[in-house]
C-alpha positions, -999 to +999 in steps of 0.1 A: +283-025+522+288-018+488+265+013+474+231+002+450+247+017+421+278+005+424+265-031+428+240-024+392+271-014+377+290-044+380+260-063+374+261-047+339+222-043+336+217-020+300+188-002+313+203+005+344+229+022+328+212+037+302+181+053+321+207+060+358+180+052+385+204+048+410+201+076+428+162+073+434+167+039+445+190+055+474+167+086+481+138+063+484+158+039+503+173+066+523+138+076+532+123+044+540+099+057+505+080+035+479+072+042+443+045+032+417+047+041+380+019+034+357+038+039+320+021+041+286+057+057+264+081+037+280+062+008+284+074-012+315+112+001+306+110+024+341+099-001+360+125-031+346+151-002+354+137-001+393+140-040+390+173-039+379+186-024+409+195-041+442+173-026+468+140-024+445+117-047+466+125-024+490+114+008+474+093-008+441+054-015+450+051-022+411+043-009+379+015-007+351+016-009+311-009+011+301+000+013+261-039+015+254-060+046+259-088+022+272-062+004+299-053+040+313-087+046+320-095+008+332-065+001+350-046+035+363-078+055+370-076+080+343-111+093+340-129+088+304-136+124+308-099+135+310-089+117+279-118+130+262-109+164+266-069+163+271-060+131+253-038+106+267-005+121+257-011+157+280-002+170+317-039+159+330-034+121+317+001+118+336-010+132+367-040+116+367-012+083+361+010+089+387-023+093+413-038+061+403-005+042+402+000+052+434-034+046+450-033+016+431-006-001+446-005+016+478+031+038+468+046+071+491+049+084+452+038+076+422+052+083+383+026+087+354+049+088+320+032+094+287+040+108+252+046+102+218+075+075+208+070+073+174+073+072+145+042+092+137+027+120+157-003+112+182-031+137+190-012+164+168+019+162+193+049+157+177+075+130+184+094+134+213+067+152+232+064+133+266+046+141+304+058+126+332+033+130+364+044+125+399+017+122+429+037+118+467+028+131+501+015+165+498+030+175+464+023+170+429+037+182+395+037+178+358+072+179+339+066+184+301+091+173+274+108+176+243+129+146+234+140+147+200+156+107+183+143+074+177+114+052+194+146+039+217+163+070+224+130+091+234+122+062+260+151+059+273+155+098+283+118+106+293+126+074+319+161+091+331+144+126+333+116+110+355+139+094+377+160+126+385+125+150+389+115+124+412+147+126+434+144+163+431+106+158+449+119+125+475+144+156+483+116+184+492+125+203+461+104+216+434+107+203+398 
């Protein structure tokens, strides 16, 4: 049987190749795992990537756009109080992502991603600043980023970074 990323890349899907989630679709797989990713910054673009590899009904529960401050809090479980204090574009708001993705939808792991895209800074953060939260069995961390280039390019990389820290945890291994 031909390999998941093999069969993407003869499928030519763009965001497969440009955000590489092949080889969490094969550690999840590997592990009989599921993932849930509630995404404000790259606004469904982690999730389509998932989708746009053979194998992701078996390892994608599904995904959330939470673009507004109010849908974090109303649809991924952020607490008011947590974006009072942190803002949505800090560690606390894509933990507290990842946990209610995953919850949520009932996920082994779940992926919280949110930062600043662009143009303009948010909450004094600069462009390119980016969280991505994962919550799985027993573990949870908080990667922070800096990822300088336009709206397209800052997406694109916080989703492939996410992908690989979460292979890094699927694996047993800190981030």
């Amino acid at each position: 049987m031909e390999s998941p990323a093999n069969l993407a890349a003869d499928m030519g899907d763009p965001l497969v190749s440009a955000t590489e989630p092949e080889a969490l679709v094969s550690a999840l797989l590997a592990r009989r795992q599921t993932v849930a990713i509630a995404e404000s910054l790259t606004a469904g673009m982690a999730s389509a990537a998932i989708g746009g590899m053979p194998g992701a009904s078996e390892v994608m529960r599904g995904g959330l756009v939470v673009y507004a401050t109010e849908a974090k809090a109303s649809l991924a479980g952020v607490a008011e109080e947590t974006l009072a204090q942190h803002g949505a574009v800090s560690a606390e708001t894509a933990i507290e992502l990842a946990r209610g993705a995953r919850k949520l939808l009932g996920a082994d792991w779940g992926l919280g991603l949110t930062g600043v895209a662009g143009p303009d800074e948010q909450e004094g953060k600069p462009v390119g600043t980016a969280f991505v939260g994962i919550a799985g069995p027993g573990r949870e961390s908080v990667l922070e980023l800096s990822v300088p280039g336009p709206r397209w390019d800052v997406r694109v990389a916080v989703s492939r970074r996410a992908f690989a820290a979460l292979v890094v945890e699927v694996d047993g291994q800190q981030v």
